[in-house]
C-alpha positions in Angstrom: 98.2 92.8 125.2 101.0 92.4 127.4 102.6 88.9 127.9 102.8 89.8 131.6 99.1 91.3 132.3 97.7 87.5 133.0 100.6 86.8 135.0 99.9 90.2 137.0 96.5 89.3 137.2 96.7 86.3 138.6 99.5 87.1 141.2 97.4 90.0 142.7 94.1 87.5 142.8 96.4 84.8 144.0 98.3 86.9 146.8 95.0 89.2 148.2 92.9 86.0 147.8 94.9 83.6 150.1 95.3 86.3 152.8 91.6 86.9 152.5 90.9 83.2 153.2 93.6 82.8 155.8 92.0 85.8 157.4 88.4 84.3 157.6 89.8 80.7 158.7 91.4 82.9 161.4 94.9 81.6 160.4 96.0 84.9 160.5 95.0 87.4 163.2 94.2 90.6 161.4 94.5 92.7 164.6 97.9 92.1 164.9 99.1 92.7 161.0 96.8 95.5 160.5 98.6 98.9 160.1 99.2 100.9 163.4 102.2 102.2 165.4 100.9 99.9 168.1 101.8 96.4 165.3 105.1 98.4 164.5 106.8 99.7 161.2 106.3 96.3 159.1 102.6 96.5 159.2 103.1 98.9 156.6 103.7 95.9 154.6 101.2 93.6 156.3 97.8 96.2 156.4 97.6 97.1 153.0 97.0 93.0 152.2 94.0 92.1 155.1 90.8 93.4 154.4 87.5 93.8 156.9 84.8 92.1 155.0 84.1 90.0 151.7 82.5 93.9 150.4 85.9 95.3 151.2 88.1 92.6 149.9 85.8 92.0 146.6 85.6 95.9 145.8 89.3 96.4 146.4 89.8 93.5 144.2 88.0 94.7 141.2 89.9 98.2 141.1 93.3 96.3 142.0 92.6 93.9 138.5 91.3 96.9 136.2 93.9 99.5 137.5 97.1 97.3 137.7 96.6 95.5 134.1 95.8 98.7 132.8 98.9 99.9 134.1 101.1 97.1 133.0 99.1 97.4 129.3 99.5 101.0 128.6 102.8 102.4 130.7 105.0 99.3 131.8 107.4 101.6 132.0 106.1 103.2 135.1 104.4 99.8 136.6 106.6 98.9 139.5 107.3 102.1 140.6 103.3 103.0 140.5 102.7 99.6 142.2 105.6 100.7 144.9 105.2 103.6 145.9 101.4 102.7 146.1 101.9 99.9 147.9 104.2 102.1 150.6 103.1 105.4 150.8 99.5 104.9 151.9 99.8 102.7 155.0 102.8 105.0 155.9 101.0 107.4 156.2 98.2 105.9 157.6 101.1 104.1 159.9 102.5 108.0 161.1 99.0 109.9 161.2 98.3 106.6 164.4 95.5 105.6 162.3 94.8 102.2 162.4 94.2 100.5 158.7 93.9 97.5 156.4 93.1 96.8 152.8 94.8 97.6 149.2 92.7 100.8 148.6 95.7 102.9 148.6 97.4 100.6 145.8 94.1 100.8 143.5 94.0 104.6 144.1 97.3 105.0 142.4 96.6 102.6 140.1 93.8 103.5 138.7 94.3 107.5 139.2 97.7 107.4 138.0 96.1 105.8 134.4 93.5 108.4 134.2 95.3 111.6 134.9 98.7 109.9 132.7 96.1 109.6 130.2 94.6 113.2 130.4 97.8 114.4 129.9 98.6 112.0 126.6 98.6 113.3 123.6 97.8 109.5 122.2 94.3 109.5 121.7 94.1 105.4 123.3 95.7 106.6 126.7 93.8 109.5 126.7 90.0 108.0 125.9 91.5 105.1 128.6 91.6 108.4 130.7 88.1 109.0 130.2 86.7 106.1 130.5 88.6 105.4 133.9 87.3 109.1 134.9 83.4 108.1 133.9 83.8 104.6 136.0 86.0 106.3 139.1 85.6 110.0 139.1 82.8 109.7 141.9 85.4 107.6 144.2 87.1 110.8 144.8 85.0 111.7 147.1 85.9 108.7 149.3 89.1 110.5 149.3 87.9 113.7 151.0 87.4 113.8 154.5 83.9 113.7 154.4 84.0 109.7 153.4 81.9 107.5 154.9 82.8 106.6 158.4 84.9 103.7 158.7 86.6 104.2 155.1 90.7 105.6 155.3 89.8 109.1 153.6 93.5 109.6 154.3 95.1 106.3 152.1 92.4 107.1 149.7 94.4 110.8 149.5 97.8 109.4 150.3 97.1 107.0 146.8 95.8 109.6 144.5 98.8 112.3 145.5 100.9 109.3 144.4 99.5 108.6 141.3 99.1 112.5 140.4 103.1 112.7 141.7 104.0 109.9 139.5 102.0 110.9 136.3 103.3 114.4 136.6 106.6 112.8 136.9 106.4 110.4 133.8 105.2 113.0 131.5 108.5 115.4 132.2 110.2 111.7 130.8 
């Protein structure tokens, strides 16, 4: 195991978690850091880290722990630009399509597609049975990419995170 996957644990429970709780106290006003052309450019960096209920933070949460240490465990290479691009490029485009958003979804979508589909394409039998296994556990999430999602999920940062991570794991292979 990586020395730094505890570390990268934590800071991710430590980060989401305080926002969540400042959120609830109403320290924070989530209308105005959600992510939306009305908030301007920088809540592309505020929405992804607000979340609309405890279901929504909590199931975030879970993917955000298994897909980041698995990252950071089995291609630390690639972990911050996965995590950066993640991070970005869902609420951007959520941010330019004048959708209005919040939560991390985006993030765990390239985290946890980007170490599937890497591992699909591994010929290391580890990465590629981690592959599987996050395909048996996530596989039916891609439907919550699709615009046929559930009202009141972002389809589209559900989209925008899984074109990263199949972007960046067709990118690291070529390495």
């Amino acid at each position: 195991m990586n020395k730094l996957s505890p570390i990268n644990t934590l800071m991710w429970i430590f980060l989401v978690s305080t926002i969540f709780i400042l959120q609830r106290t109403e320290v924070i006003d989530t209308n105005q850091l959600l992510t939306s052309k009305e908030n301007g450019w920088w809540s592309i960096l505020t929405g992804p880290l607000l979340h609309g209920s405890f279901g929504h933070f909590s199931g975030n949460m879970v993917g955000l722990i298994i897909g980041t240490s698995l990252l950071i465990n089995m291609y630390r290479k690639y972990y911050f630009k996965v995590v950066l691009f993640g991070f970005i490029i869902p609420p951007a485009v959520m941010y330019f399509l004048d959708s209005r958003s919040l939560g991390i979804s985006g993030l765990v979508f390239a985290t946890i597609w980007f170490v599937a589909i890497r591992g699909l394409l591994s010929l290391n039998w580890v990465r590629f049975g981690t592959g599987i296994i996050v395909l048996f556990f996530y596989g039916s999430s891609l439907s919550t990419a699709l615009p046929i999602a559930s009202r009141g999920i972002a389809w589209e940062a559900h989209l925008a995170g899984l074109i990263t991570a199949i972007i960046m794991a067709m990118y690291s292979r070529s390495k």
